[in-house]
C-alpha positions as a printed Julia matrix, in Angstrom:
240×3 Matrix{Float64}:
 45.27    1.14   -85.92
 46.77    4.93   -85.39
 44.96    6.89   -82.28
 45.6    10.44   -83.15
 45.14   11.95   -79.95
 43.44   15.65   -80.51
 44.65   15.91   -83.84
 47.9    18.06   -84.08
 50.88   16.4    -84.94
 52.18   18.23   -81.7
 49.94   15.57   -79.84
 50.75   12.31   -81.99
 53.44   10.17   -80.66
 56.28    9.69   -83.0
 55.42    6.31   -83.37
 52.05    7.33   -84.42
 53.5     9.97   -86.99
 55.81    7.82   -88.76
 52.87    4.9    -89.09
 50.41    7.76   -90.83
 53.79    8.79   -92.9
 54.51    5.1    -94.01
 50.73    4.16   -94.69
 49.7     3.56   -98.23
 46.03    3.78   -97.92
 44.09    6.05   -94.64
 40.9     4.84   -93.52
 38.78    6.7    -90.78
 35.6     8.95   -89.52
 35.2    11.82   -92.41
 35.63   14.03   -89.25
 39.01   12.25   -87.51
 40.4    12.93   -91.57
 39.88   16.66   -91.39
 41.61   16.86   -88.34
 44.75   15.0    -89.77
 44.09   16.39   -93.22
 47.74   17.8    -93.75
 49.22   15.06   -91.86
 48.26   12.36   -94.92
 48.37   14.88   -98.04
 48.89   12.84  -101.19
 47.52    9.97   -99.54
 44.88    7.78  -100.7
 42.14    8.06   -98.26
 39.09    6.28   -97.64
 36.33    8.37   -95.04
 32.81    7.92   -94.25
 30.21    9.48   -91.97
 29.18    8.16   -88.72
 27.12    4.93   -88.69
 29.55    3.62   -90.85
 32.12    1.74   -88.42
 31.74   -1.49   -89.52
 32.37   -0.42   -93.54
 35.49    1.29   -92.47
 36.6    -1.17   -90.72
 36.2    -4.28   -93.45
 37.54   -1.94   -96.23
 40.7    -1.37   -94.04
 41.37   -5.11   -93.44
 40.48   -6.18   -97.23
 43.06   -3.96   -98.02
 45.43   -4.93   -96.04
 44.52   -8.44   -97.26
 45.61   -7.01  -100.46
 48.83   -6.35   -98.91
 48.71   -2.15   -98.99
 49.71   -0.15   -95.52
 46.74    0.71   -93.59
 46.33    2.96   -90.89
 42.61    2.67   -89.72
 42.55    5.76   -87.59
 40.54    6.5    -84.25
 40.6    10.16   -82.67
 42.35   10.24   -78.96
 43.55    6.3    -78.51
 41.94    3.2    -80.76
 41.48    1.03   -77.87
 38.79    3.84   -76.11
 35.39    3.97   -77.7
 38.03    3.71   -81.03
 38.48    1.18   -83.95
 40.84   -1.37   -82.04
 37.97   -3.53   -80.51
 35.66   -3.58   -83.93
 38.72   -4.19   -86.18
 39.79   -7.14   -84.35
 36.49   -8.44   -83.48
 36.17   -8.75   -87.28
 39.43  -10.62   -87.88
 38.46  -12.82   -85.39
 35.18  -13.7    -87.28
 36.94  -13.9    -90.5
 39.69  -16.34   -88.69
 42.17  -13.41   -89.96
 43.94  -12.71   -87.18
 46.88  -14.75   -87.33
 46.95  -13.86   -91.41
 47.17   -9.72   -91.2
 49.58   -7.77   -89.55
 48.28   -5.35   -86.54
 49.39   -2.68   -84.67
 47.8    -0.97   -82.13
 49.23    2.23   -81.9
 47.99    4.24   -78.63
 47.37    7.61   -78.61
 46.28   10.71   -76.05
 42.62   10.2    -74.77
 39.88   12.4    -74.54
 39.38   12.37   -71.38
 43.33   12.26   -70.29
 43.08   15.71   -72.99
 40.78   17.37   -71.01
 41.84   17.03   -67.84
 45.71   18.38   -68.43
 43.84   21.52   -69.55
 41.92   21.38   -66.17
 44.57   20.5    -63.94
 44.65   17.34   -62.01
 41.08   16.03   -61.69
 42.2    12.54   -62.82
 44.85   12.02   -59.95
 42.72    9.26   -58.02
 40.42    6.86   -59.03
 38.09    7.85   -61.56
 35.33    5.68   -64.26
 34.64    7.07   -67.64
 31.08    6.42   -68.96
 29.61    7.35   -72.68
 26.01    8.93   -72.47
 25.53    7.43   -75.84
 22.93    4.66   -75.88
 23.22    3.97   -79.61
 24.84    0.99   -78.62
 23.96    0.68   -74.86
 20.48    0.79   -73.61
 20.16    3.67   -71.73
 19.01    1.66   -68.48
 22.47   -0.29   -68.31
 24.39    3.37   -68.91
 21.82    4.79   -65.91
 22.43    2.1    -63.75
 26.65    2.49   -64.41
 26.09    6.21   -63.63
 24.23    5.62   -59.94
 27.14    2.52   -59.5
 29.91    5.38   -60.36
 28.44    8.33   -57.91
 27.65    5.86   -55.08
 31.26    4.92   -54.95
 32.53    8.51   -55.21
 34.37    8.12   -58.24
 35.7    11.4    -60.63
 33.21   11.1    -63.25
 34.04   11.52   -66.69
 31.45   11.66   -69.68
 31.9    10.78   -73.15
 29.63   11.84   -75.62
 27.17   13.87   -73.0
 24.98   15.35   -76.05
 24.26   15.86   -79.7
 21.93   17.82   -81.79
 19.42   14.75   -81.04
 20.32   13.23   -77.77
 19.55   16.15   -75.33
 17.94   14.47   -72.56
 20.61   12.1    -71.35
 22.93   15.27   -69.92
 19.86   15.99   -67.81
 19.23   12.25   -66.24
 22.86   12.18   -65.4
 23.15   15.05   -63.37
 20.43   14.31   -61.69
 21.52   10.71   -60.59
 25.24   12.26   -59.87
 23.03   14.51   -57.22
 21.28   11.92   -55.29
 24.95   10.74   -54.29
 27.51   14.17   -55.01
 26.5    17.57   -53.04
 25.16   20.2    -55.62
 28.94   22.29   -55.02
 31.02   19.25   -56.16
 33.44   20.48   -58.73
 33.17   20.23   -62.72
 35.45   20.18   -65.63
 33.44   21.0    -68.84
 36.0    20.78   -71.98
 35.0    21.24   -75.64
 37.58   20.79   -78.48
 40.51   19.93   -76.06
 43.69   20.76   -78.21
 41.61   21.58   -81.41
 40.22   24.88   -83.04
 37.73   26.66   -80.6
 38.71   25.14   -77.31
 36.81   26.0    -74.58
 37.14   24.95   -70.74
 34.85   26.08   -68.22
 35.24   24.98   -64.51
 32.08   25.24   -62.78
 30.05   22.69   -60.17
 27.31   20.06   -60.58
 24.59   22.48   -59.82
 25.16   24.91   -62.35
 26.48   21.97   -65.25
 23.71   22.58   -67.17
 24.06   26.65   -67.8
 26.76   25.8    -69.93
 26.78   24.41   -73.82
 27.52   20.68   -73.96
 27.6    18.29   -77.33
 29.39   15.93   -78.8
 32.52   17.99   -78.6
 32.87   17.99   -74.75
 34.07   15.97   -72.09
 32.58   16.95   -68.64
 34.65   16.03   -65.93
 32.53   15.63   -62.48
 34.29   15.69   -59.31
 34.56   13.45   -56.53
 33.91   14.43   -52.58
 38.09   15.6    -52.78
 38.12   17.2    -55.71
 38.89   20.8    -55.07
 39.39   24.21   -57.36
 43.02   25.7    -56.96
 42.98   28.8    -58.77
 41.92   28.21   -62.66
 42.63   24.81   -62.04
 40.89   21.5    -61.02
 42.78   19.09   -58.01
 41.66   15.7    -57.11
 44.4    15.28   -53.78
 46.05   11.82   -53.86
 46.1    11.79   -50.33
 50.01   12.75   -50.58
 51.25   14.13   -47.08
 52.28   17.71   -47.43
């Protein structure tokens, strides 16, 4: 199980690289492929569209069954919102665990992604919540949300909107702002590392002027967090 960070092979670890290199067969999101496309030429590869986790998934380990190299592939690091969890919750069922061969291979996060190109906004304690309620109901996510802001944590937001999910953007800034002042800082970062980056630094008030889908992180500040220049800063509490 390869993470593949952004994308670029100037953001895999080596370890990473060399696993894609050795792999006989590629298996992954049609969209994760693309990104990797010239990283697996003359490959045999095996992509489907979203939805689809599961398939990928029990393709991957009945081929690896069949003794081929796989490298099941999740964008930033398997292990977060990736393949890792699904893959081996399937071995498990199957009772395969102790009869394939895994690696989990990590790779560079989303969220870790877009907040080098922000700064610092990461440097104390900070919770990382997915506005996606495809597999969450949306009052446990809500409830994780008002838990996060009462204890002044750095927010950061997976999968804040899509063409169809539009709503859940709004909700959460509005819970952040019965707990976070209105000028509390915010990281918004689409395509971190990839073709058409974009990263806007702008506060909780004015979130919503900007475009946000399923490209973008948004990074919300805690009561610290402070803008340095073009940069973001959550202080450690370090003694200057």
């Amino acid at each position: 199980m390869v993470g593949t960070g952004p994308g670029s092979a100037e953001h895999l670890s080596p370890r990473a690289l060399r696993a894609l290199r050795e792999a006989e067969l590629v298996v992954g999101y049609k969209t994760y492929i693309q990104l990797i496309a010239p990283l697996v030429e003359g490959k045999k590869i095996i992509s489907t569209g979203m939805t689809r986790e599961v398939d990928r998934c029990r393709e991957a380990i009945q081929r690896a069954r069949e003794g081929q190299k796989v490298a099941l592939v999740s964008s930033g690091d398997p292990g977060v919102y990736g393949m890792a969890g699904l893959a081996l919750e399937l071995l498990q069922r199957e009772n395969l665990l102790d009869r394939v061969e895994v690696e989990i291979i990590p790779g560079i996060t989303s969220a870790t992604a877009a907040a080098a190109l922000l700064g610092a906004p990461l440097m104390h304690d900070f919770v990382v919540v997915s506005l996606s309620d495809l597999l969450t109901p949306w009052e446990v996510i809500e409830k994780r949300l008002v838990l996060a802001a009462q204890g002044d944590f750095v927010v950061v937001l997976y999968n804040p909107a899509s063409h169809k999910r539009t709503s859940q953007i709004i909700r959460a800034r509005e819970l952040m702002l019965r707990y976070k002042k209105a000028y509390t800082p915010v990281g918004i970062v689409r395509n971190a590392y990839r073709k058409g980056e974009d990263v806007v630094i702008t506060d909780l008030e004015h979130l919503l002027d900007y475009p946000i889908d399923m490209f973008s992180i948004v990074i919300i500040g805690n009561n610290q967090t402070q803008r340095m220049g073009n940069f973001l800063v959550t202080p450690r509490g370090y003694t200057l």
